[in-house]
N, C-alpha and C positions, 0 to 999 in steps of 0.2 A: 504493500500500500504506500501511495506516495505523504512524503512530508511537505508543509510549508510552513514559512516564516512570513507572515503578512506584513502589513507594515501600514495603518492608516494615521495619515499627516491631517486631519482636519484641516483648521485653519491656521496650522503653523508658517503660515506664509505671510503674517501680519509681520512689521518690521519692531521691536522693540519702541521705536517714536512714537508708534503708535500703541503700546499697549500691549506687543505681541512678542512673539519668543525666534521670531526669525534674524540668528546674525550670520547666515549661511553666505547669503548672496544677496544681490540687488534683486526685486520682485520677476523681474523678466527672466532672469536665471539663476531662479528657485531650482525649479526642477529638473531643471537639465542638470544642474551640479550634483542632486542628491543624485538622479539616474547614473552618471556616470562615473562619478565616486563608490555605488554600491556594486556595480559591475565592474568597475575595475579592483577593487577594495575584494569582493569576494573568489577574483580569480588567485587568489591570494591564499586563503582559508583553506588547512589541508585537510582530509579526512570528510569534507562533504557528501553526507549520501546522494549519491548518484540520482537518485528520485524524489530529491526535496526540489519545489519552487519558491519561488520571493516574489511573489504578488505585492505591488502598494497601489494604494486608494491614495487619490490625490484628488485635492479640491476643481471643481472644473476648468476653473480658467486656466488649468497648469495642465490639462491634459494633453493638447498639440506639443508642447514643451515635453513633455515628459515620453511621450511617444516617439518623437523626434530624434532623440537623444540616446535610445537604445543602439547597443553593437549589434549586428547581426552575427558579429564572428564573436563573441563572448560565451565562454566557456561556461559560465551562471549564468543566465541570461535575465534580467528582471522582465513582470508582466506590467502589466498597466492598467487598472479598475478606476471606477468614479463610485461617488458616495450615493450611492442608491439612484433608482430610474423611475420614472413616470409609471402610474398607473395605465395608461393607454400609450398606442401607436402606432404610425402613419402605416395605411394599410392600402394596396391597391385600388384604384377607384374608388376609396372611400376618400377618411380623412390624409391628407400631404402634410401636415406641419401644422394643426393650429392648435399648439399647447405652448403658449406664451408662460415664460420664468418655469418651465419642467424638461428636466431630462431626460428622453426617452431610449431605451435599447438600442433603438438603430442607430440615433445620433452618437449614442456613445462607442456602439462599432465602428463606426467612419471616423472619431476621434482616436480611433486607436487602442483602445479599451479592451481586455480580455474578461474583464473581471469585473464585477458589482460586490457590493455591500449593502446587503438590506438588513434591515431589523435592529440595527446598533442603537445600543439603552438614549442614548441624544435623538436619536429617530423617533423612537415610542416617547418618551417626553415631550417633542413638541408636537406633536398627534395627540397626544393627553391634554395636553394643555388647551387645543383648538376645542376639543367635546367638552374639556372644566369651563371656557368660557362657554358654551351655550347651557349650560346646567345639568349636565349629564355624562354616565358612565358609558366611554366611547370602546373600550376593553374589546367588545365584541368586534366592532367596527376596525379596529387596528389591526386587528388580525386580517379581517376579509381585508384591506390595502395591502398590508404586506404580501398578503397570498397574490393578489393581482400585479403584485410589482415583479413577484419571483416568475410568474409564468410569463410576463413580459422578457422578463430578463433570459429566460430559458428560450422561448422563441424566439430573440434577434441571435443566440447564439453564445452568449455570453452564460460565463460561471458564475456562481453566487458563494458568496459566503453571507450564510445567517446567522446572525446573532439573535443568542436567547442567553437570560438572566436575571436572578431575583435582585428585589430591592433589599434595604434593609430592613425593613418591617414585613419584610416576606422571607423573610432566612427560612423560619419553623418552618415555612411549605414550602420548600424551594423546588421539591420533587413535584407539586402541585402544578406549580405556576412554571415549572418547564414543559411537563404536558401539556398545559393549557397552550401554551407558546406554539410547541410543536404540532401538537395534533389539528390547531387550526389554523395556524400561521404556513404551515408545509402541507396543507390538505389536499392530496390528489398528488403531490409533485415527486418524483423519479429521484428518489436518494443520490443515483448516480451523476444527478447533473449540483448535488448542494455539495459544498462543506463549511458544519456547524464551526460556530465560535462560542465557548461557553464566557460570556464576564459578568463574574457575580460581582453588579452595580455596587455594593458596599465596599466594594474594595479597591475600588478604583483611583486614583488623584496621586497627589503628592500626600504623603501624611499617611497614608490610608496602608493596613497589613494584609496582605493577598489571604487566602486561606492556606490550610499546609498541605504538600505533596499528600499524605493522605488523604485530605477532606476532597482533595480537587480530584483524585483519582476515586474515588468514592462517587463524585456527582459522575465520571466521564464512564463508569460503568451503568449508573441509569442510565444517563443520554442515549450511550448506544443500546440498550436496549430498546431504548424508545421510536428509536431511528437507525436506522443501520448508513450510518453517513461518516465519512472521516470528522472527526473533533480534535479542534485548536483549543488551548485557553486563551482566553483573553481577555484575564483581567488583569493587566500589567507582566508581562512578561518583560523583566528586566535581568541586568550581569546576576546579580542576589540569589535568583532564581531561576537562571534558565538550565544550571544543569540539574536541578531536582526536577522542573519539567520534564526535560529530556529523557530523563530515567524513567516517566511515568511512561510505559507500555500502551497503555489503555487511549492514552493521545497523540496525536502525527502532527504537533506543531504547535505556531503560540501566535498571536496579534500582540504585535509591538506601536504604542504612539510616542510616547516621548522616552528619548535615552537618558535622560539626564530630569530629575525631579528636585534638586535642592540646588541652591548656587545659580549660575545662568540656565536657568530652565529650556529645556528645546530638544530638539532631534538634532543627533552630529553623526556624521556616516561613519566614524572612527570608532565610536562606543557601536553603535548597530551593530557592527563588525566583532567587537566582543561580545554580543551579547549571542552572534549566532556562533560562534566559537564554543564558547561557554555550553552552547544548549547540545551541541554536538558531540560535547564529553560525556551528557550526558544520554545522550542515546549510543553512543560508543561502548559505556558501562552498561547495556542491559543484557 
């Protein structure tokens, strides 16, 4: 079974002037430098399973850039995903393009994109928050979108990574509220075209303590039972913890967003680069 090492940059493309954690590069070449710094940076890294991928989700505007900027002759090669796609799209003879501020499947094929991300816990929040202002528990309803995002995404051709994950007042049922997730969130969809991201939301940030190689291999044995799908963690996989991930059998991988949590906070291709060294010792030791 293949491994991956995700990598989603939100909006770490903000520059520090303004408030944000980007002291990579100037905005126009964001992401060409992360692109080519981790391809070049991982032809480097010995021991690499042969069957791992390096997927990152990049924010839209940075797609053409970031697609641009791959080797074709690179020996790791990185993929190219966007942060979740439109519920609908352009369909012969029907609709051509009129989904103003939404990104859909096809659009993000033609930008280069291998990969989506749907369902990540900042997705379900501000979905939550749209149904909290009309007065009402939308739970049901996020699910049927995400479901209709994932068969969009399946039809233009592109892979998913889904994220599912309790809050903190959801710990007690976390087994609850990961079925709930799955069974309606992936309802009707072909295991072989997902792979899950498990981040249990409470433990996510700076500050914040992941759960331990038991607890997470404990939840990564429900999951798959629940779904026969490759499962990432992703709830902070940093250096601290990526070879007690690695060790963990039960999972084929980890979603990384920031390398760095204390001091100049950000993504640096140099720590990435430990961190997938790191995770590789420990899948080395199993």
């Amino acid at each position: 079974m293949s491994r991956y090492i995700f990598v989603n940059l939100k909006r770490f493309d903000i520059s520090t002037a303004h408030a944000g954690v980007n002291r990579l590069a100037p905005i126009q070449r964001w992401a060409s430098t992360i692109v080519s710094a981790l391809e070049k940076g991982l032809a480097q890294v010995e021991n690499l399973p042969k069957d791992m991928g390096f997927p990152i989700f990049f924010p839209e505007a940075h797609l053409i850039a970031a697609s641009q900027a791959k080797n074709p002759q690179a020996s790791h090669p990185v993929e190219i995903g966007c942060q979740s796609v439109h519920t609908h799209d352009t369909q012969s003879g029907r609709n051509f393009g009129a989904f103003t501020t939404s990104l859909t499947a096809n659009a993000a094929i033609e930008l280069g994109c291998a990969w989506t991300l749907i369902g990540h816990s900042e997705q379900r929040a501000k979905l939550a928050a749209m149904y909290q202002l009309a007065g009402c528990d939308g739970s049901q309803f996020i699910h049927e979108i995400l479901n209709q995002q994932v068969r969009q995404a399946i039809a233009a051709g592109l892979k998913v990574l889904f994220c599912i994950g309790e809050k903190t007042d959801e710990v007690d049922r976390a087994k609850e509220v990961l079925t709930e997730q799955l069974r309606h969130g992936l309802k009707d969809i072909d295991p072989s075209q997902i792979v899950l991201a498990y981040e249990p939301i409470w433990a996510i940030g700076p500050g914040k303590t992941p759960p331990s190689a038991e607890k997470i291999r404990e939840i990564a044995i429900v999951v798959k039972n629940l779904y026969a799908a490759p499962l990432v963690y992703g709830g902070g996989l940093k250096k601290e913890n990526a070879a007690s991930i690695g060790a963990i059998a039960e999972l084929d991988g980890g979603l990384i967003a920031l390398t760095r949590f204390s001091g100049e906070i950000g993504f640096y291709p140099d720590e990435y680069l430990e961190i997938v060294r790191t995770y590789c010792e420990g899948v080395n030791n199993l």
